[in-house]
C-alpha positions as CSV (number, residue, x, y, z in Angstrom):
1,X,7.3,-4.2,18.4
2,X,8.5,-3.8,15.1
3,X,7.6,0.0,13.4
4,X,6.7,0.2,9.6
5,X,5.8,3.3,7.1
6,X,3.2,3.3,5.3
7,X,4.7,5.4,2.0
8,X,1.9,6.9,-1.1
9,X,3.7,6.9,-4.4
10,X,1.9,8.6,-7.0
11,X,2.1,7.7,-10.8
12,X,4.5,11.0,-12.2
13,X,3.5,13.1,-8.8
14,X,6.5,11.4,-6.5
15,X,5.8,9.6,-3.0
16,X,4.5,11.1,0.0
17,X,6.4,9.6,2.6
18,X,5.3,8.5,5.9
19,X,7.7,10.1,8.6
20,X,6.0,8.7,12.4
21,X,5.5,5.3,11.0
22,X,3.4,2.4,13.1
23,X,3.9,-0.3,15.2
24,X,2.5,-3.5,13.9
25,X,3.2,-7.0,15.2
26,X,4.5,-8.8,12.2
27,X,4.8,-7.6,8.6
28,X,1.4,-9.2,7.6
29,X,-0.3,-7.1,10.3
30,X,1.1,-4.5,8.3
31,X,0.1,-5.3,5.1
32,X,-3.6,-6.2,6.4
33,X,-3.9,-2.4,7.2
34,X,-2.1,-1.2,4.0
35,X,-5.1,-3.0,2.6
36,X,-7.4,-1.3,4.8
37,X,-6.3,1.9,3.8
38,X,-6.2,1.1,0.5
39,X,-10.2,1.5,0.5
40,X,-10.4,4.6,2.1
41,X,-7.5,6.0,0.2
42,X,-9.5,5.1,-3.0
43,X,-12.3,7.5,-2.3
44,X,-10.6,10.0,-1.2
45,X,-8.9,10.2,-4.6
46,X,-11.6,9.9,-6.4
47,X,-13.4,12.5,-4.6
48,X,-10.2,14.8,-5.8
49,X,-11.1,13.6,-9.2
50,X,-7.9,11.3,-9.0
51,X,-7.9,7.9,-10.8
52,X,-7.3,5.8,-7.4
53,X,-5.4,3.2,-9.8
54,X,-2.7,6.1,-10.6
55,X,-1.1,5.5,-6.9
56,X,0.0,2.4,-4.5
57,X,1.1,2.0,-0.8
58,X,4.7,1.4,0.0
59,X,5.4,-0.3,3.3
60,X,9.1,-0.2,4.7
61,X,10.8,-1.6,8.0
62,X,12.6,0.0,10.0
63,X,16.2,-0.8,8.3
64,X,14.3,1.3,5.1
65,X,13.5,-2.0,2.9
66,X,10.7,-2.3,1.2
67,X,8.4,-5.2,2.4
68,X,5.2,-4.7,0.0
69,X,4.3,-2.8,-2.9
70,X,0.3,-2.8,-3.3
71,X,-0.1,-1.1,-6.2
72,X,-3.8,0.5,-6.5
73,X,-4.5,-0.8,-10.2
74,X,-3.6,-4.7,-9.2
75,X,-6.1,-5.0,-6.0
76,X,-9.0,-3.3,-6.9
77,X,-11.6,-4.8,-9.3
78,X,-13.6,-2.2,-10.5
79,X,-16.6,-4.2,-12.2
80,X,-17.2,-4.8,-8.2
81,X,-15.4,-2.5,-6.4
82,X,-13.6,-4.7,-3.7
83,X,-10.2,-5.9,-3.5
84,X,-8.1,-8.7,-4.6
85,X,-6.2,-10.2,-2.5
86,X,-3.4,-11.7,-5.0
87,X,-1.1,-8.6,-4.2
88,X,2.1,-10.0,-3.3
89,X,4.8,-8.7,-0.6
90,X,8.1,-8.0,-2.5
91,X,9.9,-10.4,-0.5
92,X,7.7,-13.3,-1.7
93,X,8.5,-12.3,-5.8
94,X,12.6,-12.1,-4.6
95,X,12.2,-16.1,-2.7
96,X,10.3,-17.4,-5.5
């Protein structure tokens, strides 16, 4: 099963990178949990007084490439609090 890391990149604070990684079946596994995270990451910053739109979720394979980029400010609507799910895996802007 394929492993992927789930990496949090900070607006002008770096990246916290994710060393263990996960195994997920296919990359859109992974990307349906980098969503899931996504809204318990945003409380947690805002409980640090941290603009949750200020930070995104990397996900790489195994050979280090970047499959999706989910960007905090473009998934969640804040005049309703959920997310939006036009966020787009890298690969998918690169074929298009």
């Amino acid at each position: 099963m394929p492993r992927f890391f789930f990496h949090i990149c900070s607006n002008g604070n770096g990246r916290s990178c994710d060393d263990l990684g996960l195994d997920f079946p296919s990359v859109e596994t992974a990307c349906s949990e980098a969503l899931r995270a996504a809204q318990g990451l945003k409380g947690a910053f805002a409980a640090r007084g941290e603009d949750p739109r200020d930070h995104a979720i990397e996900i790489e394979n195994e050979a280090g490439e970047v499959v999706l980029h989910l960007s905090f400010s473009e998934i969640f609507d804040d005049s309703v609090g959920v997310v939006i799910p036009h966020s787009r895996k890298i690969q998918d802007r690169e074929e298009a």
